[in-house]
C-alpha positions as a printed Julia matrix, in Angstrom:
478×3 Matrix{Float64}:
  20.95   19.23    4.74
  22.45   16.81    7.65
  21.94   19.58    9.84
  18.46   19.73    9.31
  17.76   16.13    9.4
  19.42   16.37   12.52
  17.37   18.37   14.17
  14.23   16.64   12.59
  15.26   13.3    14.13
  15.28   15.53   17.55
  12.02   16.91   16.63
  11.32   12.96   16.34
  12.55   12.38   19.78
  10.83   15.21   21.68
   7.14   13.61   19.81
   8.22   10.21   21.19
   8.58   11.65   24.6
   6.06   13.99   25.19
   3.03   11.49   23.41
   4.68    7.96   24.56
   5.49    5.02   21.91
   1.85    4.01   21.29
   0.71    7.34   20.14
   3.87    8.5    18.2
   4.01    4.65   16.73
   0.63    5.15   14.9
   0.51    8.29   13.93
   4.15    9.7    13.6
   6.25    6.66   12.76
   6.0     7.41    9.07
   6.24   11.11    9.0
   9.36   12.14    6.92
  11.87   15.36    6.27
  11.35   16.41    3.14
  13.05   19.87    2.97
  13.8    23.36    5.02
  13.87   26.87    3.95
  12.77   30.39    3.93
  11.14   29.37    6.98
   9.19   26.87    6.01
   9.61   22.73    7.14
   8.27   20.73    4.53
   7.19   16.97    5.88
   5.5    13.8     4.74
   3.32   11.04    5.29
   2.55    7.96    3.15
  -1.49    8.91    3.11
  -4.15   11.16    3.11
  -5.56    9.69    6.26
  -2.55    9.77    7.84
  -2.19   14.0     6.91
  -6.16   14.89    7.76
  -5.32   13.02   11.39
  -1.94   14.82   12.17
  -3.38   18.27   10.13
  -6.21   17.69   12.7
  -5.46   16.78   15.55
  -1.37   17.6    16.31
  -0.25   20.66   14.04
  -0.33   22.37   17.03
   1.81   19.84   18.77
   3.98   19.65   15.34
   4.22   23.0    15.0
   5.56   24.0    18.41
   7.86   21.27   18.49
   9.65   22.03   15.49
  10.07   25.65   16.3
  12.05   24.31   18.97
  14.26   22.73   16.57
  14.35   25.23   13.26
  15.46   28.64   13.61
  13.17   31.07   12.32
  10.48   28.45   11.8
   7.08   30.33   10.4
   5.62   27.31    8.97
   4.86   23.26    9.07
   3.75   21.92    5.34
   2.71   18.29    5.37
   1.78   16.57    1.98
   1.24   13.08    0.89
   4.09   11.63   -0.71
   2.39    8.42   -2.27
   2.89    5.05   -1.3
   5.73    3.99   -0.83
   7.4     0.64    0.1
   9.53    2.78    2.58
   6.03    2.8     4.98
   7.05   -0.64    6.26
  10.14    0.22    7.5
  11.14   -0.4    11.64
   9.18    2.23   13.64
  12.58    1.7    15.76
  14.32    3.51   13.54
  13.95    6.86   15.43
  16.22    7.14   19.02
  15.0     6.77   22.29
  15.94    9.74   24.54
  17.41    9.24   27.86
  14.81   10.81   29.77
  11.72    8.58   30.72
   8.64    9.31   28.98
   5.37   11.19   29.72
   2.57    9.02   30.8
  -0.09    8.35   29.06
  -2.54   10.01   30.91
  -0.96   13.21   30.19
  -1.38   13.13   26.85
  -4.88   12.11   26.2
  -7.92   14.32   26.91
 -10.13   14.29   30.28
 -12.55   11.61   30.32
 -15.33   13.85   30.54
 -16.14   16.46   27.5
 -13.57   14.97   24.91
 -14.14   11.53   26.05
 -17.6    11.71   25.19
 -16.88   12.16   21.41
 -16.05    8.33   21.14
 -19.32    7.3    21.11
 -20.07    8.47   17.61
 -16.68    6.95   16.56
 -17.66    3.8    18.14
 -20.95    3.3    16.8
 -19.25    4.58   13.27
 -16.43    1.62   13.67
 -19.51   -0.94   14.49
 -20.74   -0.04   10.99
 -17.8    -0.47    9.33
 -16.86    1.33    6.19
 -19.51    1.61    3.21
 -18.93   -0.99    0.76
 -19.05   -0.48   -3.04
 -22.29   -2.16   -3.84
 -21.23   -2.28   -7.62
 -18.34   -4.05   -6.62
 -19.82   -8.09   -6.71
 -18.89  -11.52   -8.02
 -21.42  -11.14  -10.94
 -19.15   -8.46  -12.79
 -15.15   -9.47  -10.97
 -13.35  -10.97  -13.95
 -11.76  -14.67  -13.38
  -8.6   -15.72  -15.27
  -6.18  -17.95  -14.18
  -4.32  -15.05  -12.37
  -7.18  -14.65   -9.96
  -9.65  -17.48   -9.68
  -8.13  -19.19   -6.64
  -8.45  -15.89   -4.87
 -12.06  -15.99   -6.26
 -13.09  -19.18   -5.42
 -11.84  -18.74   -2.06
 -14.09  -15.49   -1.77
 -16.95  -17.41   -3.04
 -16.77  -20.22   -0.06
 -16.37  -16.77    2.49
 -19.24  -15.32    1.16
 -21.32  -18.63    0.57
 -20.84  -20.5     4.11
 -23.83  -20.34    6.64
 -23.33  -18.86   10.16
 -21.07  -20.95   12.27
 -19.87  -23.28    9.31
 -16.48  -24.32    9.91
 -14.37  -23.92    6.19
 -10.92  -25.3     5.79
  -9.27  -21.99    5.74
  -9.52  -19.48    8.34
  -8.2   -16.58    7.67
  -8.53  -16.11    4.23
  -5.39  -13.62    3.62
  -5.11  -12.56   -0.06
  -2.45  -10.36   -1.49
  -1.46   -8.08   -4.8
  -0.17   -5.38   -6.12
  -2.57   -1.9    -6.28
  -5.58   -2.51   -8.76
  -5.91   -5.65   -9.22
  -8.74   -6.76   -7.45
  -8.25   -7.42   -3.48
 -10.93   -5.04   -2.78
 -13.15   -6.2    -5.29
 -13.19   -9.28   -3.51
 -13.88   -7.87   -0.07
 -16.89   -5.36   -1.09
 -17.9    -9.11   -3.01
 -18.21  -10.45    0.14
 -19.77   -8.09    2.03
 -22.64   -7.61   -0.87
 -23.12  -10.92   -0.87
 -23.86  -11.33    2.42
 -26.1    -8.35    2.53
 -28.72   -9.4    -0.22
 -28.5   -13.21    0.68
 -31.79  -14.68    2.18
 -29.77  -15.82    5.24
 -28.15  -12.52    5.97
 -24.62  -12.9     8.08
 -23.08   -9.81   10.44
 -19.86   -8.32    8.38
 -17.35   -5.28    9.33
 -15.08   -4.2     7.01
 -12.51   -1.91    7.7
  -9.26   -0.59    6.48
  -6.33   -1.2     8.75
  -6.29    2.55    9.28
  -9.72    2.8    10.04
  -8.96   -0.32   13.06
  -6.12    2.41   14.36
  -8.3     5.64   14.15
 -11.14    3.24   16.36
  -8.17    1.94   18.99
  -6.59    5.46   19.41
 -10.03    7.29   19.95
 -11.19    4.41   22.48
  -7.58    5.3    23.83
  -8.92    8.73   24.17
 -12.05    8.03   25.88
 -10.52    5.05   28.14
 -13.34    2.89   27.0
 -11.27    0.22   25.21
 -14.26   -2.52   26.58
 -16.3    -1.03   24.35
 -14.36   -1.01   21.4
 -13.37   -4.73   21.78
 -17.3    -5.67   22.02
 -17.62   -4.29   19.26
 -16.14   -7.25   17.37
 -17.99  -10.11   18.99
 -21.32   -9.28   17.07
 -19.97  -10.26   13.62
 -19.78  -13.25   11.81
 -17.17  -12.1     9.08
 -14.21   -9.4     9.58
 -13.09   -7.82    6.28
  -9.62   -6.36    7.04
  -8.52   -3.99    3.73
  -4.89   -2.41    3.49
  -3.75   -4.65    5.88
  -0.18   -3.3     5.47
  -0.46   -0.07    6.99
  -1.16   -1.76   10.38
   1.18    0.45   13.22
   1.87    0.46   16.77
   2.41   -2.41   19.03
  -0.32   -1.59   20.95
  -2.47   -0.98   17.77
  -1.19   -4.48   16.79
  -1.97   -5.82   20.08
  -5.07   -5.16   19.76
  -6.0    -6.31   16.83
  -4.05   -9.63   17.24
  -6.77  -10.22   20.42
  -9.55   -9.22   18.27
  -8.09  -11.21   15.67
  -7.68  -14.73   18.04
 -11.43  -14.25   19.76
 -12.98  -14.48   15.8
 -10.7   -17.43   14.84
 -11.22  -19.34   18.05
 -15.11  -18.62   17.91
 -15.17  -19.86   14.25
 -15.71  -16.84   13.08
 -14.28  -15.91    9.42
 -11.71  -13.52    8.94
 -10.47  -11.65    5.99
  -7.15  -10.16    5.2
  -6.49   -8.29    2.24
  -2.94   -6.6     1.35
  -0.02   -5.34   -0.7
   2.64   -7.93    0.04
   2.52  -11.39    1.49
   2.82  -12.0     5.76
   6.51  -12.22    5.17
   6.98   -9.35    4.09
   5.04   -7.26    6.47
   8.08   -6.59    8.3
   6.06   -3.77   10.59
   3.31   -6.64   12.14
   4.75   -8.82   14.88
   6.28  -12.42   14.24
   3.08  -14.35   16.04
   0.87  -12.41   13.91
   2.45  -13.06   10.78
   2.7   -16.62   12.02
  -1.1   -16.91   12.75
  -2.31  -15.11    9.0
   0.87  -17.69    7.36
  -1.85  -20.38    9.14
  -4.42  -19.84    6.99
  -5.47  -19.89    3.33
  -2.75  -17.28    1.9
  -3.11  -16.43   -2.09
  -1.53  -14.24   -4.7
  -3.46  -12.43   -7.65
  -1.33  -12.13  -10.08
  -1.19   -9.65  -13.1
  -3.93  -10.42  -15.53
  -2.65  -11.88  -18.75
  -3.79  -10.71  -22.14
  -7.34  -12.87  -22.06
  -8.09  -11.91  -18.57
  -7.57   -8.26  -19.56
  -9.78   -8.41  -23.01
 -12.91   -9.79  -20.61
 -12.01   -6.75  -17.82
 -11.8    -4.36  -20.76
 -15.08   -5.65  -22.02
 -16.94   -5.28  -19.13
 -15.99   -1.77  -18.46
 -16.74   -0.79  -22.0
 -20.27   -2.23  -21.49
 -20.99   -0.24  -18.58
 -20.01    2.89  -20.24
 -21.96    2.26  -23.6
 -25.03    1.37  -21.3
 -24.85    4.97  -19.95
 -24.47    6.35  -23.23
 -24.72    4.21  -25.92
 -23.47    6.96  -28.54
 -20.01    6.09  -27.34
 -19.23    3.05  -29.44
 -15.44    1.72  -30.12
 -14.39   -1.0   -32.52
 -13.37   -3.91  -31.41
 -10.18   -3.44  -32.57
  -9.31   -0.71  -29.99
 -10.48   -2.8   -27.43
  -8.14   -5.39  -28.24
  -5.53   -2.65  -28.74
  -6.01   -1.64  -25.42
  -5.84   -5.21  -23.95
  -2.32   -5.35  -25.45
  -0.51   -2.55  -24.56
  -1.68   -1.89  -21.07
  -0.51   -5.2   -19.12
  -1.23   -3.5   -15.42
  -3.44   -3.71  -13.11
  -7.41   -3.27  -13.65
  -7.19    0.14  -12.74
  -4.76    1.18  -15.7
  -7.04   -0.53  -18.46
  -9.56    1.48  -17.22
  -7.91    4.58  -17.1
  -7.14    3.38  -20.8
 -10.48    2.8   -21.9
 -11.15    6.07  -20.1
  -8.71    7.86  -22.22
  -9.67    6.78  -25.54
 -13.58    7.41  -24.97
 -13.24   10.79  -23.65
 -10.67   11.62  -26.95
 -13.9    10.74  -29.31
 -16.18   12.56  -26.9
 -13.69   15.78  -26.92
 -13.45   15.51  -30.84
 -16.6    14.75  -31.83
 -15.79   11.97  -34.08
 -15.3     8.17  -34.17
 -11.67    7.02  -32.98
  -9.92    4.93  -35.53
  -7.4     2.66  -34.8
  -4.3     4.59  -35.37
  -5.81    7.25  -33.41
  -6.82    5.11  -30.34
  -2.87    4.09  -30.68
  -2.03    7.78  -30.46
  -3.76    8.72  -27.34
  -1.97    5.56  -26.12
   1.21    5.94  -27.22
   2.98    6.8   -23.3
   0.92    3.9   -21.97
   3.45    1.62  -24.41
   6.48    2.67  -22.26
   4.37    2.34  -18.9
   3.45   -1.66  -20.15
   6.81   -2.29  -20.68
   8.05   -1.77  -17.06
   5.43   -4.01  -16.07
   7.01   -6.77  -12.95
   5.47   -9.55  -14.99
   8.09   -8.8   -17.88
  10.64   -7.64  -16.37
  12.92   -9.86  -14.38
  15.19   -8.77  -11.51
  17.7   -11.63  -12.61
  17.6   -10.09  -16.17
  18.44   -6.91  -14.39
  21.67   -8.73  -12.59
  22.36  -10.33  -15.93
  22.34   -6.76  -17.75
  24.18   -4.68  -15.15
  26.94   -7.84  -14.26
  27.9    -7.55  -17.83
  27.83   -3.72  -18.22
  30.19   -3.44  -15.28
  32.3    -6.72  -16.02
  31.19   -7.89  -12.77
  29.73  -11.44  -11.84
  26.67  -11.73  -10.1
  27.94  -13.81   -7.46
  29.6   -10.33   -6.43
  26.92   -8.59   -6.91
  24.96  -11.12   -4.4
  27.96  -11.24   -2.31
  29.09   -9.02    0.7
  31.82   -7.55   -0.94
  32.01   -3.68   -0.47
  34.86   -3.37   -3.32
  33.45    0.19   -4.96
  33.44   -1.7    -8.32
  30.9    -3.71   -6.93
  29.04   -1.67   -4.91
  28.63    0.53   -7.6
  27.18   -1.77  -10.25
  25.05   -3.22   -7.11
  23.56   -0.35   -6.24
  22.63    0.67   -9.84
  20.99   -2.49   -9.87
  18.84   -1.87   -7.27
  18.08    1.09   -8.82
  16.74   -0.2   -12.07
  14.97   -2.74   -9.91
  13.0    -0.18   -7.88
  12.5     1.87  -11.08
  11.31   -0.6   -13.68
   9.53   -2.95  -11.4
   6.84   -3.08   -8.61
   8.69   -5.35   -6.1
   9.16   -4.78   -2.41
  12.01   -3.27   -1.41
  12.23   -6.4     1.29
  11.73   -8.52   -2.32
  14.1    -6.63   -3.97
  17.06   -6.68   -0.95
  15.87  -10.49   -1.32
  17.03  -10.89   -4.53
  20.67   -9.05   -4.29
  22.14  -11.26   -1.69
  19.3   -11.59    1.12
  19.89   -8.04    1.91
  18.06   -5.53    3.89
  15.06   -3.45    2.89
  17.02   -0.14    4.22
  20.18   -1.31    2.29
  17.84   -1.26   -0.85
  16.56    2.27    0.08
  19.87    3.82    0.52
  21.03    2.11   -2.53
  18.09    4.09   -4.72
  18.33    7.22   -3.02
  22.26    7.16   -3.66
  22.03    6.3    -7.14
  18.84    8.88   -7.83
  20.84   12.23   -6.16
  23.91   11.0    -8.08
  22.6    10.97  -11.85
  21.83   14.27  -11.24
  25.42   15.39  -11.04
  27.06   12.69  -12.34
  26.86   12.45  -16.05
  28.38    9.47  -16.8
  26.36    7.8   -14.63
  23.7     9.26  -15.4
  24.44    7.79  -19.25
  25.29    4.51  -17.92
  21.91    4.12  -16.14
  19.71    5.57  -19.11
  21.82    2.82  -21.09
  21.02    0.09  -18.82
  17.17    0.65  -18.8
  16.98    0.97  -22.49
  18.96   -2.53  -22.76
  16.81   -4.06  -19.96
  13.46   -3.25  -21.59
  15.03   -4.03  -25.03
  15.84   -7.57  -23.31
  11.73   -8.06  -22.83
């Protein structure tokens, strides 16, 4: 297996050189060995975006370079491998080689013919992406875990044209599903049916790279920066995912031209600017500037109003589908996720009765949900990290001031490592959060750490018992 990853990182290195850092940075600094065999190279990327761009436009490029590499190569497979906090880790990561790189020019497509394509993908970046009409204030749920976000929203989405608010940018950030793009399509409706209609873009931070790249392409990068002096309000979604220094670059100018006009900007994405370890320092100084909140998980009132809502826009569609209100509150008890899971929840229990052909009774709506019990208890809202240190310190017979320290004893590298195991597996925090948390340490320490600890219970059977103990007494500590 080192063997191969060996001559994937040189497969790395020869994409570097022959496309130049800007290229490989955005669209190959997140591609990952995944296996080789029977002649077949199995990679991945964090998103589907990311695979229909390479599958595109380089499995060509991909495919000839790794026959270089991989003896008796017949095939490339690239999948998605879900996100994954690994996506933010240093594009630097991969080696420079010695040689001195191709130039640009060589790389991208004649001006003429190919170059001509990027006037579609301009005028489609001018657009910006569709927004989910049924996405608006009137039906986003406020609880105390979300109504500074909201109310923040609500000023965006309320100001007149040039109006100067207190906060600009507005940078909001949460876990998957609970709202941040609920907010942004709020916005953007908003603004759209208002009597004093305001210009709006919103994009995804991919869909700001796929617009750079093919202005790139077409050496019309004038054009693509106009672009962003007709609007009045920038929605930026998925902010994370942001790659390439010149990508970056880029948007940083766009970014400063809004702000200094007095033009709104909005950020929306999975970790705070701290933590978004891939964006430069001076842009995660300039978005710290602003109005920066957290949505937190929705506690068990907030959830009983989303769950409520949803279940009225199903029964409004077909009002034969009717649930007690019971089960409602069932489900606004044991799932204690994100939005997306109660809906998938409610989802779950409607189409049982539909299936059967019979009204759901309680204990039957707490049958259908009886896996979704184990999935609420790894929720990050009850489960500490520092109950985690407190578990595994006393498993081990090891104080957490070694497991924080920078002792490499193996009786405390051990225990530390299984700790940042159970923290990856039984919570939602960053790995930067996590490596936080165990002694300020690095996001790649924290990575190791879990893959070390995952390939190991699968040979190691006391281990294996000892970890399968220590989650059972961690979510019996809840």
């Amino acid at each position: 297996m080192s063997l191969f990853k060996e001559s994937w990182a040189r497969c790395l290195q020869r994409l570097r050189f022959e496309l130049g850092d800007d290229l490989y940075n955005s669209w190959f600094a997140r591609i990952e060995f995944e296996a080789f065999g029977n002649g077949q190279l199995h990679v991945s990327v964090p998103t589907r975006f990311l695979k229909s761009w390479i599958d595109n436009h380089y499995s060509a490029k991909l495919q000839k370079v790794a026959a270089a590499e991989f003896e008796g190569l017949t095939a490339v497979t690239l999948k998605v491998r879900g996100a994954q906090p690994q996506a933010q880790r240093p594009v630097t990561a991969v080696p420079r080689l010695s040689r001195p790189f191709t130039p640009m020019s060589a790389v991208l497509p004649p001006a003429d013919g190919q170059g001509a394509g990027f006037g579609d993908g301009a005028k489609a970046l001018a657009k910006g992406m569709d927004t989910d009409d049924s996405q608006t204030f009137a039906n986003f749920m406020v609880g105390p875990a979300n109504q500074l976000a909201h109310a923040a929203a609500s000023r965006v989405a309320q100001a007149n044209a040039g109006q100067v608010l207190s906060f600009n940018p507005l940078y909001i950030h949460a876990q998957a599903g609970l709202g941040k793009s609920h907010l942004l399509n709020a916005i953007a409706h908003h603004m759209k049916t208002t009597s004093n209609p305001r210009r709006v873009m919103m994009l995804t931070a991919e869909r700001f790279m796929y617009g750079f790249i093919q202005a790139i392409r077409a050496r019309d990068t004038l054009s693509f920066k106009d672009q962003f002096q007709s609007v009045d309000v920038l929605l930026i979604d998925d902010f994370q995912f942001l790659q390439g220094k010149a990508t970056q670059q880029e948007f940083c100018h766009a970014f400063n031209s809004l702000v200094d006009q007095r033009r709104q900007v909005v950020v929306a994405a999975d970790v705070p600017p701290v933590q978004l370890e891939a964006i430069d320092q001076r842009m995660r100084s300039r978005l710290m500037g602003g109005l920066v909140i957290d949505i937190e998980a929705p506690d068990e009132t907030l959830r009983r109003k989303i769950v409520e809502s949803r279940y009225a826009v199903m029964t409004a569609r077909d009002p034969s589908q009717q649930l007690q209100p019971e089960i409602l509150d069932l489900i606004a008890n044991r799932i204690t996720g994100s939005c997306r899971e109660l809906e998938g929840a409610l989802n779950r229990v409607i189409a049982y009765q539909q299936f059967n052909n019979q009204p759901i009774t309680l204990d039957l709506a707490s049958m259908v949900l009886r896996d979704a019990q184990a999935q609420g208890s790894n929720d990050p809202g009850r489960i500490k990290i520092d109950d985690i240190l407190k578990i595994v310190g006393r498993h081990y017979n090891v104080a957490k001031a070694d497991l924080l320290s920078p002792r490499r004893a193996r009786t405390v590298v051990v225990p530390r490592q299984v700790g940042m195991y159970l923290a990856k597996k039984l919570t939602t925090r960053s790995l930067p959060e996590i490596g936080r948390r165990f002694g300020g340490r690095d996001h790649s320490t924290v990575l190791h750490a879990v893959r070390k600890i995952d390939e190991q219970i699968r040979s190691d059977e006391k281990l294996a018992k000892d970890v399968a103990l220590l989650i059972r007494l961690v979510e019996q500590q809840q």
